[in-house]
N, C-alpha and C positions, 0 to 999 in steps of 0.2 A: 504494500500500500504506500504511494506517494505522501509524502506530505501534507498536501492536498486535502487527500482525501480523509487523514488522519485526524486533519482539523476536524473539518467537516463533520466526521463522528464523534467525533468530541463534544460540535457545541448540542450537535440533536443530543446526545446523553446529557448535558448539563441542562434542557432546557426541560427534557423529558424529568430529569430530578426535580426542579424548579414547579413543575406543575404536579408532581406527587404531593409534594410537601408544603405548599400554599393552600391555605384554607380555600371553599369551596365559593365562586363568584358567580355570580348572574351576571348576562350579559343584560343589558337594556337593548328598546327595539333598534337602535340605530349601531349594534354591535359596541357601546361603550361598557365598561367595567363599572360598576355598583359600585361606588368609592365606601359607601358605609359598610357594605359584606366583605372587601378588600381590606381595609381597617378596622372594624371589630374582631372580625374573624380569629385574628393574631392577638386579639387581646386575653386578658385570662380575667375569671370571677365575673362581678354581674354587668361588666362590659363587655366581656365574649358573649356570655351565655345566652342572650337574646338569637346571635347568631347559630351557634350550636342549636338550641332547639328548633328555629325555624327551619333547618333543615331536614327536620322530620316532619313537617307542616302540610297537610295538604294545599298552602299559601305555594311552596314552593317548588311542591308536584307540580304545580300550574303556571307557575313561573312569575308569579306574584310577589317580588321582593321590600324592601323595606319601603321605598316610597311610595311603594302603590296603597299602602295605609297611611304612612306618617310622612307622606308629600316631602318636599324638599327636591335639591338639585343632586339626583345622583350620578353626575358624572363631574362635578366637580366639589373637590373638598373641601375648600374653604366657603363654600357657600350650601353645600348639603342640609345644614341645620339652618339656613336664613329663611324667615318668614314669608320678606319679599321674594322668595322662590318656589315659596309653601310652604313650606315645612308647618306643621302643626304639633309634633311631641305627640305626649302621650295623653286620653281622654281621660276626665276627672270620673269617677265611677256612675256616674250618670251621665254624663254624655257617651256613654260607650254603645249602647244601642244606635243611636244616631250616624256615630263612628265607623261601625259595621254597615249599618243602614246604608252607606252611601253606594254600595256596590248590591246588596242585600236587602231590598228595598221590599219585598215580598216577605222576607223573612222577620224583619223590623214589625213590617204592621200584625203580622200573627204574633208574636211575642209582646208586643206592646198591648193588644186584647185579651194575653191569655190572664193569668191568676197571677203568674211570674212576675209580667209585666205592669202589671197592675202595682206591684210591690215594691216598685225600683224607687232605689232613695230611702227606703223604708227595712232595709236590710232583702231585700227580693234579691236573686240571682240575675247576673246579667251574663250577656253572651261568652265572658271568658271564664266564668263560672263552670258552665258544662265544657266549653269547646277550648279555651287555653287561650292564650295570648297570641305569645310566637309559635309555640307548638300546639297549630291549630288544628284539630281535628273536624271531618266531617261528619254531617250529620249521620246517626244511625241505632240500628237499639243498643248497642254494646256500650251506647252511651245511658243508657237508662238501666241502671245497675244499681243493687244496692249499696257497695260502698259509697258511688255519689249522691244520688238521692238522699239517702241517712243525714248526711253534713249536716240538713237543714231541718229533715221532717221524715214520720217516718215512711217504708216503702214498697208499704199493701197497694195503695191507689197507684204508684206507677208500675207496679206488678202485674196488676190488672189491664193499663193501657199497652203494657208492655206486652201482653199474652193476646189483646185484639189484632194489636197490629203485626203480629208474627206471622199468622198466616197468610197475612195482605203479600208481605215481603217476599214470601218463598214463593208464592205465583207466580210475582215480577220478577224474580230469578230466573223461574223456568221459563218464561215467555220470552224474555230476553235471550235466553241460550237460544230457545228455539227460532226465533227472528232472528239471530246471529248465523245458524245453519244455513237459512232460506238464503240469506242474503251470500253467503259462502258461494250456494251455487247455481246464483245470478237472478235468482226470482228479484223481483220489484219488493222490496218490504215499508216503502217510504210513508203511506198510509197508516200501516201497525207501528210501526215506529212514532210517530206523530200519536197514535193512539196512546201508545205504551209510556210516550215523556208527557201525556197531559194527566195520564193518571198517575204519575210518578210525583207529579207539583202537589196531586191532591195530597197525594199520602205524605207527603212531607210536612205540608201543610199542618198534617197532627202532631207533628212534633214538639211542638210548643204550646200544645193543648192538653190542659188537666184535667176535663171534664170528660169522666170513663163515661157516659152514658153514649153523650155528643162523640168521642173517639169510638167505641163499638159502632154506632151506629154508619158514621163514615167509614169504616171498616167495611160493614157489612156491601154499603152501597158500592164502593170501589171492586169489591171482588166480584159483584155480580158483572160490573161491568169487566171485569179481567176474562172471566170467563165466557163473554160475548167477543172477546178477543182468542180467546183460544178456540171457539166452534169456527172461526174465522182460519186461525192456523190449519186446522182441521179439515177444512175444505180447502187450502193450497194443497195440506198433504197429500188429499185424495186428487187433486188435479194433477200435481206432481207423477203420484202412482200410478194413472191411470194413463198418462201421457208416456212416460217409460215403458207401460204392456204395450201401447200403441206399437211403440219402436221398435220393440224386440217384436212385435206381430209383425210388423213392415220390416225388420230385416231378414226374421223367418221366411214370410212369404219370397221373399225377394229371391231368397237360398232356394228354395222348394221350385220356384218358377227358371233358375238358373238349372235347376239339377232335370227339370221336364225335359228342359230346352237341348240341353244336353244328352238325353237320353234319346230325347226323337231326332236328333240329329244321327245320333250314334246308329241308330236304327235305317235310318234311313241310307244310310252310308255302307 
């Protein structure tokens, strides 16, 4: 190896080190570097650690970094914390509905109507209550658990909301695998789909709802309609199956009339 070329591997190894060992950045949409995950990141105690947990965040599954909540200029650092750029810091525990609200605008108004909501200011739970701060989790029932529940009250009533809306979920599981299939192999699913994500809003919509009668009841409603989704599945499947005998009849016959043709040739000859 020349010279050259010895560099040359050289610096790819040192930049390949450089990028193991550098805390983890988001780009922003114009390819700049997140100057506050580039600089927290390397910090240690409760200046890192905002960073380390966001990165188990479904914030940044999604690619949702620090300014997409707490505004400011992320591409430069001497002005990332300036007001006149955004930056806003962190909400006083009653603005924090509001705070999330801003992307979350569907989920603010069921929260702010349920019993929770009602209570804020008042010692009520707010959204980083159930879902975290930086390590934000999404919505789902694994969040409705007694050890969280308990903190505050105890965890028969969400035991209960907990037990309606299980069966809703496991539909939506199946139905979605099975629209995922269809769709694998090339049917149109765009209809059930559209079907599938507006009953998804609804049942999510329970989430923030503590009244078991009003949750069973939504329950109930939603799976009927799940299962006017799946007689729906049901009749592609049988189209589907019926269109494959089709094929295999039409390549059978095809065989059967190549083998005739063949024979009365043969015969003929």
């Amino acid at each position: 190896m020349n010279g050259k070329g010895f560099f040359g591997c050289l610096a790819a190894l040192l930049i390949a080190m450089a990028l193991l060992f550098t805390p983890v950045a988001v780009l922003a949409a114009g390819g700049t570097q997140i100057v506050c995950i580039t600089c927290h990141g390397t910090l240690t105690g409760k200046f890192g650690e905002p960073v380390k947990l966001w990165q188990g965040s479904v914030h940044a599954e999604n690619g949702i970094a620090c300014n997409g909540c707490h505004g400011g200029d992320p591409a430069d650092a001497a002005n990332a914390m300036s007001p006149a750029r955004g930056f806003l810091g962190a909400p006083k525990e009653t603005a924090i509905p509001a705070f999330c609200g801003r992307c979350h605008v569907g989920v603010e108004k069921e929260y702010r109507a349920s019993a929770h909501g009602r209570a804020l200011g008042r010692g009520g739970p707010t959204c980083v209550t159930c879902h975290g701060n930086h390590r934000v989790v999404k919505a789902s029932l694994e969040l409705i658990n007694e050890k969280s529940c308990s903190r505050c009250h105890g965890f028969e009533r969400a035991r209960l909301i907990r037990e309606a809306m299980a069966e809703t979920e496991g539909q939506m599981a199946a139905i979605d695998g099975r629209i995922a299939l269809f769709r694998g192999r090339g049917v149109d699913t765009d209809r059930l789909e559209k079907g599938l994500f507006a009953l998804r809003n609804s049942y999510r919509a329970l989430f923030h709802n503590v009244d078991v009668e009003l949750v069973r009841k939504e329950s109930t409603r939603i799976q009927g309609e799940l299962k006017v989704l799946e007689r729906v599945l049901q009749g592609v499947d049988e189209t589907e199956r019926k269109r494959k005998l089709a094929g295999v009849a039409a390549v059978a016959g095809a065989l059967l009339a190549a083998l005739l043709f063949h024979l009365l040739k043969k015969s003929y000859d």
